[in-house]
N, C-alpha and C positions, 0 to 999 in steps of 0.2 A: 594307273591301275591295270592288271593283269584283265587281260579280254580273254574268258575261258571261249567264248562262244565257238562254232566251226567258222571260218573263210568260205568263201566260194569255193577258192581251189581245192581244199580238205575237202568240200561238199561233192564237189565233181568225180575227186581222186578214191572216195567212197563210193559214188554211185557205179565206175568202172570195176572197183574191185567186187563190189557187191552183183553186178551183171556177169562177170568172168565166172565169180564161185556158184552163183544163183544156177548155170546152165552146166558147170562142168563139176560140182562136189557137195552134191547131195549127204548131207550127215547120215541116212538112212541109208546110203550104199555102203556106207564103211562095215556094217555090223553084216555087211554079204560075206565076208572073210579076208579082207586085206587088210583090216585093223591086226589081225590077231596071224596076218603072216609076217610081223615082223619085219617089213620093208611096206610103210604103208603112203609112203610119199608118191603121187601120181608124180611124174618125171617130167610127163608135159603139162600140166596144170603149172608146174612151178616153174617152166621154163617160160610158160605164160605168162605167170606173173610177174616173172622176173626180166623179164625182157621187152613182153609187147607193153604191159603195163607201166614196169620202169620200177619197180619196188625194189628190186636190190640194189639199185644206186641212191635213194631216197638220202642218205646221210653223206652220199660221198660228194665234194665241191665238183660244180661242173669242170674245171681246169684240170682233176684228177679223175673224169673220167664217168661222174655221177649224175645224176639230178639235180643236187645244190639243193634238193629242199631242207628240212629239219625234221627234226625229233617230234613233231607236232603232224604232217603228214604219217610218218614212219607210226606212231599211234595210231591212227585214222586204220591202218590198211592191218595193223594186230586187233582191232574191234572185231571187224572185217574176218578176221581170221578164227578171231573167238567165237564168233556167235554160229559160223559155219564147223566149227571146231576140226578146223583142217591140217591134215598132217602136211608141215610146209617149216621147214629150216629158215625161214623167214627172221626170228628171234636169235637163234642162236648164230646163224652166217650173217645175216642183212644187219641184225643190231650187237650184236656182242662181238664176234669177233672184230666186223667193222669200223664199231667203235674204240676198241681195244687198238687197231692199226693206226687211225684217225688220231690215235693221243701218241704214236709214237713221234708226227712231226713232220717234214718232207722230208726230211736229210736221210730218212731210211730207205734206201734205194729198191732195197729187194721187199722191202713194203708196199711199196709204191705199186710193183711190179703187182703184187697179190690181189692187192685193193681196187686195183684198175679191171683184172679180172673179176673180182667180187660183184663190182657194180656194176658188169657188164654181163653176168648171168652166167659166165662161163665155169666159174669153177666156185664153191662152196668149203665155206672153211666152219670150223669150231674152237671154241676153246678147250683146252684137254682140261678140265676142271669138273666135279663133281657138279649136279645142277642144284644140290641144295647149298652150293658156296656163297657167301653174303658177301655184300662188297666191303666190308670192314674185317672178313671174316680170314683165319687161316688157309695160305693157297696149299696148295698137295706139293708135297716134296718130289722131286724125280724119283720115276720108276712106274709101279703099276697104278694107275688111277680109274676108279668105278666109277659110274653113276654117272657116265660124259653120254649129255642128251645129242643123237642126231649125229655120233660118230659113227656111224656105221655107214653112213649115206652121204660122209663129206668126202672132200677132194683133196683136204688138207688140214691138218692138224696144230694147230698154236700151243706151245708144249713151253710149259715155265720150266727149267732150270735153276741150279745155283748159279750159273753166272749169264744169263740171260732168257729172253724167249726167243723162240726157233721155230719156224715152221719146218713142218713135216709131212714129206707125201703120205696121203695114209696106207697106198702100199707098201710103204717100209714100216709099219706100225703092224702091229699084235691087237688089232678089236675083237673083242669078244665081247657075242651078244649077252643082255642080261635081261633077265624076266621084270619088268614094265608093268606099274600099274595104270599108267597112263600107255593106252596100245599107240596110240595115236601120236608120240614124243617116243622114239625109243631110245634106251639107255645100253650102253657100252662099259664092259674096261677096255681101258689104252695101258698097252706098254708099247711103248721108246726105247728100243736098241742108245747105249752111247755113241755118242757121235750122229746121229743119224741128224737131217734134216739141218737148215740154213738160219742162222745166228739173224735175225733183226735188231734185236737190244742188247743191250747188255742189263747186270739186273738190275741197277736204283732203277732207270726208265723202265725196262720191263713190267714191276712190280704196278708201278704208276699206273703202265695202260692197262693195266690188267683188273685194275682196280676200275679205272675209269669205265672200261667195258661191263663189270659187272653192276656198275651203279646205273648205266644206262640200261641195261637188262631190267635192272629193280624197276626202273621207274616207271619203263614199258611195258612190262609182264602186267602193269597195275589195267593196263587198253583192254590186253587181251582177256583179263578176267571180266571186266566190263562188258567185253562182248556175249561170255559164255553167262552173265546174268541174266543180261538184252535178254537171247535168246531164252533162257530158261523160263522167265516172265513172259514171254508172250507167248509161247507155246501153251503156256500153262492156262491163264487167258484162255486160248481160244481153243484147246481142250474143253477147259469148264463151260466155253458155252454150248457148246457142241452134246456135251455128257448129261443126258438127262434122268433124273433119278423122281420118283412120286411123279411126273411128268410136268417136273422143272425141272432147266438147267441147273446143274449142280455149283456153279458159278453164280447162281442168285440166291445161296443161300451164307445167312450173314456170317457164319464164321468163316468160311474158304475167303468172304468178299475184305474180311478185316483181315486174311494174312496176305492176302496179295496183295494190298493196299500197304500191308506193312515195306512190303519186299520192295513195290513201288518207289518207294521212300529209300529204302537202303541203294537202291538201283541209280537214283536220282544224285544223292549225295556220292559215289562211289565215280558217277560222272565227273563231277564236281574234283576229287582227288586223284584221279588220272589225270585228270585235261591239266591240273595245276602243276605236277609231275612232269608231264609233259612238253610242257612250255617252258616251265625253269630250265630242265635240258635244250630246250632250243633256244633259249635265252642266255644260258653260258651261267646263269640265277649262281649267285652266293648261296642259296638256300635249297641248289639242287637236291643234297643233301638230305637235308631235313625231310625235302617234300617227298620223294622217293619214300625215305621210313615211313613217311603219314599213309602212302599210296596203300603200300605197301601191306603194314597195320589193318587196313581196313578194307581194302577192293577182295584180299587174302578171301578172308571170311565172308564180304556180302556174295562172292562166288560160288562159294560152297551152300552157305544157306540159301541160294536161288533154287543150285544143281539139285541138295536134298529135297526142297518143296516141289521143284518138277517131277522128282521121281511119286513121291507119296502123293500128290493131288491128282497124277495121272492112274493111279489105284491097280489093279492089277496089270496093267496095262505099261504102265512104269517101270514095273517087275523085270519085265520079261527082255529077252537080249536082243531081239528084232529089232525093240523103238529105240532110239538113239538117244535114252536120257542119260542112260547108264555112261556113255562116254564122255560127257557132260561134267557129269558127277565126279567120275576118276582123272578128267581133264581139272576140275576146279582142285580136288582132292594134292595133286602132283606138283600142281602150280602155288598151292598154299605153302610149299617147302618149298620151292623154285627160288634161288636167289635169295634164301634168309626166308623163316618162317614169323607167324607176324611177332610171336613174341622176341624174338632177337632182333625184330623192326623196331620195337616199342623201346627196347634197352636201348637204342642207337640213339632213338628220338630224345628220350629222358638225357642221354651223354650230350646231346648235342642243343638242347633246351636249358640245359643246368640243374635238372630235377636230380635226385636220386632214385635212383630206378628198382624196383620192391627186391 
């Protein structure tokens, strides 16, 4: 039977990440103006993380240069990331790309070469892919591609072709920034000069890792939203006790106490379908697959409906652009398309169950 529970080592690898962001990436400094300049990545936070911590090698085998851990720590430290809603390439370089290189093989030399940098902090890559791409979904043909999260701030570019994938410096690439609803993820178009940048695969394999990378994105992305619930449930919490209305907290009165108690519940279960996500990818699971769409289907939504009950239970207060619910909200909001929106989860799920899908 599948053991969802944390490990020690998951426990520990939490309490580090959670002491690192606790002291250096306050959600309520973002809304000081670095959300909304458009380069909102602290440089040395991530180089913190990615280095003293050890998060960017989390998926890569220690013999290539990594951690050797799995797919189940690599979630632990996107909780982590969610619930601090921290602007951190962590997702898109640490698990998508890296998982994308990971499925090309060893025999890929000038992979090897990247991936060893990746897990070593040194350099940041992306997929050149739209972020609402599903991993069963149509990849973007060569040429100009929008809506690539976190290209603006990589080092290097994974760029599909017709006859293979390529990295590319991204100073030989065309990014141009794009207005972001999430400030805290920002989005790019890419165009690729022909020719430019270093042939890895060719396409049958390329296609492959490319897939692979985005199904490990899906299953992941499922942590991160879990995290941004976490957070928006206990804020919320300990808001309403704090808020006194008739000279009761507003938190003891029964209807606020029956939807947080609902959200509880959504919070609890949404654990429940991450951590199983999770482990299938770090199990290599037959049923990675499946568990991803489930994750996916349903972390989507109990994220958003946490973000919306933070904002309206903290009442005016919520409103306003100072308190950091709002990025919350536009982080769950962003992440709900990220990787397949739930309803193209649920069609995958229905293909891959046998059902017929409405």
């Amino acid at each position: 039977m599948t053991d969802l529970l944390y490990t020690e080592d998951e426990s520990d690898l939490r309490a580090a990440v959670r002491s690192l962001l606790t002291a250096r990436a306050d959600p309520a400094a973002l809304t000081g103006g670095r959300a909304e300049s458009g380069s909102p990545v602290d440089g040395a936070l991530w180089q913190a993380l990615a280095t003293e911590v050890g998060a960017a090698g989390l998926l890569v085998p220690e013999k290539r240069g990594g951690q050797g851990a799995s797919h189940r720590e690599a979630a632990v430290v996107l909780e982590e990331l969610g619930r601090g809603c921290v602007p951190a390439p962590f997702l898109t370089s640490s698990v998508v790309a890296t998982a994308t290189l990971l499925a090309l093989g060893d025999e890929a030399d000038a992979a090897a070469v990247l991936l060893g940098d990746l897990a070593a902090g040194r350099r940041t890559a992306v997929l050149a892919v739209p972020l609402s791409t599903a991993p069963d979904g149509p990849l973007p043909a060569a040429g100009r591609v929008t809506g690539v999260a976190d290209a603006a701030g990589a080092d290097v570019l994974l760029v599909l072709r017709g006859d293979g994938l390529y990295a590319v410096d991204r100073t030989d690439a065309g990014v141009e920034p794009q207005t972001a609803l999430d400030l805290t993820r920002p989005l790019a178009a890419v165009t690729v000069p022909e020719g430019a940048g270093t042939l890895l695969a060719g396409p049958a394999d390329a296609e492959a890792a490319v897939r692979r990378g985005l199904l490990t994105g899906a299953g992941l992305l499922a942590s991160e939203q879990l995290g941004i619930a976490e957070w928006c449930l206990e804020e919320t919490v300990r808001h309403t006790r704090e808020r006194h209305q008739f000279n009761r907290p507003v938190g003891s009165f029964q209807a606020l106490k029956h939807r947080m108690a609902q959200l509880w519940l959504e919070v609890v279960s949404a654990r429940a379908a991450a951590r199983a996500a999770a482990d299938a990818l770090a199990t290599g699971s037959g049923e990675a697959a499946l568990l991803a769409a489930v994750a996916q289907a349903y972390c989507s939504r109990v994220a958003v409906h946490a973000a919306e009950e933070c904002v309206q239970l903290h009442g005016g207060i919520g409103m306003t652009w100072e308190h950091p619910a709002h990025l919350y909200l536009k982080r769950a909001k962003a992440d709900e398309i990220a990787y397949g929106t739930p309803g193209r989860h649920k069609e995958r799920l229905a293909g891959l169950v046998g059902l017929d899908a409405p």
